[in-house]
MINU-197799 format. One line per field, with one value per residue (C-alpha): residue number from 1; residue in one letter; x, y, z. Coordinates in steps of 0.25 Angstrom, whole numbers. Layout:
BEGIN
num <- c(NUM;...)
residuo <- c(a;...)
xx <- c(X;...)
yy <- c(Y;...)
zz <- c(Z;...)
//
This chain:
BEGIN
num <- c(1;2;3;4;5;6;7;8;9;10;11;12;13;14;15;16;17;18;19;20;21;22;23;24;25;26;27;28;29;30;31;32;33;34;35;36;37;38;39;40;41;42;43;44;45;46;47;48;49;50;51;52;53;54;55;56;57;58;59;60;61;62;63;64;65;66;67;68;69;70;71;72;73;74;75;76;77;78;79;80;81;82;83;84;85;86;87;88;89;90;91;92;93;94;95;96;97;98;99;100;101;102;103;104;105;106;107;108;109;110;111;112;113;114;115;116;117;118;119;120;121;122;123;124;125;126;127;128;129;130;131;132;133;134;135;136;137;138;139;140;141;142;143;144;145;146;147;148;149;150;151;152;153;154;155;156;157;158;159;160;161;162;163;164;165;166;167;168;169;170;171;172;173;174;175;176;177;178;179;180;181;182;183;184;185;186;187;188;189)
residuo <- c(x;x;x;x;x;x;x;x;x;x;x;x;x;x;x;x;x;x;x;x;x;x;x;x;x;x;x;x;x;x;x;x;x;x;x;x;x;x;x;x;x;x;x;x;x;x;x;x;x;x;x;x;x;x;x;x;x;x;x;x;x;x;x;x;x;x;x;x;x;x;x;x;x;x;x;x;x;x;x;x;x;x;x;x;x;x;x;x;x;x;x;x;x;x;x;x;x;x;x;x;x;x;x;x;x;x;x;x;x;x;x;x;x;x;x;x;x;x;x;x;x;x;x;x;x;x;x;x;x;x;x;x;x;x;x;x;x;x;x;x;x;x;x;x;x;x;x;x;x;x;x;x;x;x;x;x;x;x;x;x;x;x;x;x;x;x;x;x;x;x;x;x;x;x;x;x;x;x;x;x;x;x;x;x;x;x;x;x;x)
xx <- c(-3;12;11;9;22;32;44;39;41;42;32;28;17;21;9;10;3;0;6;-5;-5;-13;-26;-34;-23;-10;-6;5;16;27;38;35;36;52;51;37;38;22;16;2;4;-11;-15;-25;-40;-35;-25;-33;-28;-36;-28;-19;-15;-13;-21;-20;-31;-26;-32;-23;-25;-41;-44;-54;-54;-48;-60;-68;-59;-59;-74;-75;-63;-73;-86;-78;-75;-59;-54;-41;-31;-29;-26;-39;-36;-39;-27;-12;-8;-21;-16;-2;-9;-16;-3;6;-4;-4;10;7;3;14;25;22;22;36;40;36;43;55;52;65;66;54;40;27;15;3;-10;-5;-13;0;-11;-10;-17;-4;6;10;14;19;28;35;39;45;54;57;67;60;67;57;41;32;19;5;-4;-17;-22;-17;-4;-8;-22;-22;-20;-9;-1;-3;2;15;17;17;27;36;36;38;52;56;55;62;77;89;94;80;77;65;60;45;39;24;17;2;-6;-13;-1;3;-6;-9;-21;-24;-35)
yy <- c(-8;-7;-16;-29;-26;-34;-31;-17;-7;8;18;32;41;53;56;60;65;80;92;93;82;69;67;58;58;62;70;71;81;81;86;74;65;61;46;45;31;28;34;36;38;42;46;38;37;41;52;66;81;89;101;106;93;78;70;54;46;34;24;25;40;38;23;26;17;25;24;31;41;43;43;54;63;61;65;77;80;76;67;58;61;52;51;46;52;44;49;47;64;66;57;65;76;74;68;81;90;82;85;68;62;70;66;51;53;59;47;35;42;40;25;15;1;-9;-4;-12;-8;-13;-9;0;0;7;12;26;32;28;35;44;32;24;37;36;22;25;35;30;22;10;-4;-15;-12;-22;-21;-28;-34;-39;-52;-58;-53;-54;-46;-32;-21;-32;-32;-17;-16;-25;-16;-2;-7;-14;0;8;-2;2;17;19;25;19;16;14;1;-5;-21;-24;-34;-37;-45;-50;-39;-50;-56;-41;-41;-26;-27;-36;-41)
zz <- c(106;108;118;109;103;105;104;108;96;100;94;92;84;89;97;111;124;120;126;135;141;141;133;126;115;109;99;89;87;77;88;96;85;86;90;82;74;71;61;55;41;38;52;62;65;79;75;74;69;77;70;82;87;82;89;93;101;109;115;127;131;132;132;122;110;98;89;99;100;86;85;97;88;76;83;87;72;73;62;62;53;44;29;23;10;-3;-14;-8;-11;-3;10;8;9;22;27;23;32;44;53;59;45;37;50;45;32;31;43;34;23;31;35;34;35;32;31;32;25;28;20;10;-2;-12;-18;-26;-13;-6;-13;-2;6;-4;-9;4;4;-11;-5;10;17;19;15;15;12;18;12;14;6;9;4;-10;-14;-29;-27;-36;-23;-19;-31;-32;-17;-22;-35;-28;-16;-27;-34;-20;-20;-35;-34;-22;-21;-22;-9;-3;-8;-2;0;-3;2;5;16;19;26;34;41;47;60;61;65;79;85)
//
């Protein structure tokens, strides 16, 4: 997909070829991490913790599509990692123990400059994520709202960024503003 970028934009998720050589996938490793700028917050449907190793499915190690992949890891009792917990000190839980979610964890609590949210309920379940953004070094929060601005979960949206920009530190001011979800292509055809 990096190639329907223009101007390209360089990028790294940490994983890499293993040790071993080429397989069917790469693996993630906190020492080889150094120029690692992309980030999955609450893991990936094709990221798996097989308990020694961190893996990664690719579409372009196998030519398999990733769903299949997937599908085969569960048929062989393999699970992603992701955080599909329901109460936000429960998805920080599963973050902390996990060496890739915890590594992006303490990354976006590091992020500067402007941030772009898109789909973020700032729901009480969100409170790990929205804590972060309270303390960090960002100065203008983007934030998405779907359909009518003045519907209930929209003004709440509005309310809880609004309060993310009143409670943070002096000398970390940040600017909110909001955008229409629909007119941020994320997802093509």
């Amino acid at each position: 997909m990096q190639r329907e970028i223009d101007p390209p934009v360089p990028f790294d998720d940490g994983f890499r070829t293993p040790d071993g050589g080429p397989t069917d996938y790469v693996t993630w490793e906190v020492e080889k991490t150094d120029k690692q700028n992309i980030f999955y917050l609450h893991g990936a449907i094709h990221i798996f913790d097989t308990g020694y190793e961190i893996k990664k499915y690719t579409w372009i190690n196998t030519g398999v599509a990733l769903i299949d992949q997937v599908r085969d890891a569960l048929d062989r009792n393999l699970y992603p990692l992701f955080v599909s917990e329901g109460e936000s000190r429960n998805k920080l839980g599963k973050i902390k123990h996990s060496d890739l979610l915890a590594r992006a964890y303490r990354s976006f609590a590091k992020i500067g400059g402007a941030l772009f949210i898109y789909g973020l309920a700032m729901a009480p379940n969100d409170e790990h994520i929205i804590r972060l953004l309270e303390k960090n070094k960002c100065s203008q929060l983007f934030v998405s709202l779907y359909g009518d601005p003045e519907s209930p979960s929209n003004r709440r949206i509005c309310e809880r960024a609004v309060r993310i920009a009143s409670v943070r530190p002096r000398g970390k001011p940040v600017d909110v503003k909001f955008y229409d979800a629909a007119s941020a292509t994320v997802w093509r055809a």
